[in-house]
VOPAGU-2260 file (C-alpha; in pm, 1 decimal, decimal comma):
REM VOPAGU-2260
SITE   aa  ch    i         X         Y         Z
SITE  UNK   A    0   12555,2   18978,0    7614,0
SITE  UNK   A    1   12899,8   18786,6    7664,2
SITE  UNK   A    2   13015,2   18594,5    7340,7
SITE  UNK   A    3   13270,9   18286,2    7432,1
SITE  UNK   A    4   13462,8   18173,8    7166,8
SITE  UNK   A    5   13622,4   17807,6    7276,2
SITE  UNK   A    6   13842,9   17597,0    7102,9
SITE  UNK   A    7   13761,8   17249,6    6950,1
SITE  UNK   A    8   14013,0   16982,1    7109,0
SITE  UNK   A    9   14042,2   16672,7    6932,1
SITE  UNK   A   10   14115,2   16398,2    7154,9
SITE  UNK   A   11   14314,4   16161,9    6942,0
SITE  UNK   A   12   14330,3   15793,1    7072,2
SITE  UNK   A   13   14583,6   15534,2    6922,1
SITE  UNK   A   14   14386,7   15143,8    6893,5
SITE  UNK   A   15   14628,2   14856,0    6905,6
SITE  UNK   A   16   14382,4   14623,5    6716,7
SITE  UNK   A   17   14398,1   14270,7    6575,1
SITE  UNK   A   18   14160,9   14065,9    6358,7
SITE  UNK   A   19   13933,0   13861,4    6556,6
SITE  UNK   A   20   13953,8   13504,8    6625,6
SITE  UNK   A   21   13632,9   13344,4    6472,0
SITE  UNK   A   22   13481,7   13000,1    6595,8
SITE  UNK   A   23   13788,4   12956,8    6863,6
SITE  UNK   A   24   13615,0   12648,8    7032,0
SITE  UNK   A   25   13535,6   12433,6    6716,1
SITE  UNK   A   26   13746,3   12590,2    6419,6
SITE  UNK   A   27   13921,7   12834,1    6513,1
SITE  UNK   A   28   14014,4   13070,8    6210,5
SITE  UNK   A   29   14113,8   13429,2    6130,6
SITE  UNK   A   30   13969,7   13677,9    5818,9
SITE  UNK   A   31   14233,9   13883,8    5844,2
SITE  UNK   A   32   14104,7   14064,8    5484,9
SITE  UNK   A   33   13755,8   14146,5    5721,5
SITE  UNK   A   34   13723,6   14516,1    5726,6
SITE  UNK   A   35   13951,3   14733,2    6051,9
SITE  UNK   A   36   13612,0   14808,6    6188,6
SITE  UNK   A   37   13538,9   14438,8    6257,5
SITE  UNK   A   38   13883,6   14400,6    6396,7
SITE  UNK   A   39   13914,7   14378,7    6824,7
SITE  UNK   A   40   14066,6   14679,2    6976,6
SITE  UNK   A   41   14269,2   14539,6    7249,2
SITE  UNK   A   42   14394,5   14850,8    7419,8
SITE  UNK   A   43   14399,2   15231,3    7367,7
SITE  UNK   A   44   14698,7   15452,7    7429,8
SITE  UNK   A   45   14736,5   15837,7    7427,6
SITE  UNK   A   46   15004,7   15808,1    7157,5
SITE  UNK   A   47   15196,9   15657,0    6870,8
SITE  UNK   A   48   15504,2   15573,4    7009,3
SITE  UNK   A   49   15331,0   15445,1    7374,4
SITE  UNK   A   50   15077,0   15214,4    7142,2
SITE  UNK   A   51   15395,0   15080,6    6912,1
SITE  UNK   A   52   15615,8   15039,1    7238,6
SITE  UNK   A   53   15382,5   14802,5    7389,9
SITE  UNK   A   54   15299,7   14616,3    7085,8
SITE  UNK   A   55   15639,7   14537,1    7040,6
SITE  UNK   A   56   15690,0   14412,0    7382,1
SITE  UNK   A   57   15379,3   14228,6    7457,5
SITE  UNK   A   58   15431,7   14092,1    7080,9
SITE  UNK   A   59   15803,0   13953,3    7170,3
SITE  UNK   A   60   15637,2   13824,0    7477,3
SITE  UNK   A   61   15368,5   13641,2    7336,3
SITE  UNK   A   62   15494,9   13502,3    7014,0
SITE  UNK   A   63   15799,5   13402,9    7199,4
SITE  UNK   A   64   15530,7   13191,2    7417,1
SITE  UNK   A   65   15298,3   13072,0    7140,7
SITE  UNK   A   66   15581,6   12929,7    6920,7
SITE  UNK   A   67   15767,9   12742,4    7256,5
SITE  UNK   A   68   15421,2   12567,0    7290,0
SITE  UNK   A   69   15382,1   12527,4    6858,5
SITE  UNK   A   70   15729,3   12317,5    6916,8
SITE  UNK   A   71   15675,6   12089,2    7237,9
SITE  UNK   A   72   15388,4   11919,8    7077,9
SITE  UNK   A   73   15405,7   11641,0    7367,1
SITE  UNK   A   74   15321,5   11946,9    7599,1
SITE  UNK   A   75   15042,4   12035,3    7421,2
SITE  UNK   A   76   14903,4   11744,2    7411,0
SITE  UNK   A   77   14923,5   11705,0    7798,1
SITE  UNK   A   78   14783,6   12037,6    7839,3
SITE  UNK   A   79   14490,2   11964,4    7590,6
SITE  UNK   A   80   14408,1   11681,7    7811,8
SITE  UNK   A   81   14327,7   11857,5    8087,1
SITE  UNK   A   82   13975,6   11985,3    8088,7
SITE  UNK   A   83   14038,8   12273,5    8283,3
SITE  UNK   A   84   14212,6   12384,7    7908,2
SITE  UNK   A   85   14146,7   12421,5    7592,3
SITE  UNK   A   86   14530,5   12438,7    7387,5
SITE  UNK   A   87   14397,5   12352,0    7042,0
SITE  UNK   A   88   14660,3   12383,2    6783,6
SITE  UNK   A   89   14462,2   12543,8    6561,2
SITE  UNK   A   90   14384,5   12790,8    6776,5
SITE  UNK   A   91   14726,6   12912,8    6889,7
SITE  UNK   A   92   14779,9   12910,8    6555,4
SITE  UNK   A   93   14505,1   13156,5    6470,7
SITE  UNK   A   94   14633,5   13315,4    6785,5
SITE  UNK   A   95   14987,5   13338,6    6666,2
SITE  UNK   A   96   14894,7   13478,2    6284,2
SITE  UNK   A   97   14635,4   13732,0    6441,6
SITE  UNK   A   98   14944,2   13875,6    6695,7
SITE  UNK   A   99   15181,8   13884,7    6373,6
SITE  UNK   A  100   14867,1   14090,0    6171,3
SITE  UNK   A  101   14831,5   14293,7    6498,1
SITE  UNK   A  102   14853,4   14715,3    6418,1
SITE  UNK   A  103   14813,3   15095,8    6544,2
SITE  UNK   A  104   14555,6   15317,1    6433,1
SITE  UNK   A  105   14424,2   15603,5    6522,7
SITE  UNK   A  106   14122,5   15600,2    6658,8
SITE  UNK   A  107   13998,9   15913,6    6407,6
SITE  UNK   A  108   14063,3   15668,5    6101,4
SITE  UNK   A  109   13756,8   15575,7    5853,0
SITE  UNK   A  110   13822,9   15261,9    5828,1
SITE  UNK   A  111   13744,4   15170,9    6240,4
SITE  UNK   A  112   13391,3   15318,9    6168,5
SITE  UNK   A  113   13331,5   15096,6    5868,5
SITE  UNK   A  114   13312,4   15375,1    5615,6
């Protein structure tokens, strides 16, 4: 009889997650004290540094975008008009807060499982 002794691999996943946006069509709000496991995970990344390089990008990118629209009110406004979208202030400000909260974790961490 043959005895095989394998190795355990741990496959270690790094989250970029963000606290959800609750009630976006009505009142749009943040709990950004809710528990990491009620958090969204937006996108999952073989490492530290490729998780943190995109969050800082796609974070420039989009805050950049969020606050051009937060200061052209009039454009907004136009925008909100038009039922084909829904630009709520409110909302991109929720949107803009839960970007600024936005964090990697690994995907081994307590905290994602609620415990």
């Amino acid at each position: 009889m043959r005895c095989f002794h394998g190795a355990v691999v741990a496959v270690i996943v790094w989250c970029l997650i963000r606290p959800a946006i609750y009630d976006p069509i009505n009142n749009p709000h943040l709990q950004p004290t809710d528990p990491l496991s009620r958090w969204q995970i937006q996108r999952k990344f073989d490492s530290r540094d490729a998780c943190e390089k995109f969050k800082s990008d796609y974070d420039d990118t989009m805050l950049k975008m969020l606050r051009v629209v937060q200061e052209h009110p009039e454009d907004l406004k136009k925008l909100s008009e038009d039922p084909q979208h829904h630009f709520d202030p409110r909302y991109l400000k929720a949107a803009t807060r839960s970007l600024e909260l936005e964090r990697c974790i690994n995907s081994d961490d307590s905290r994602l499982k609620g415990k």
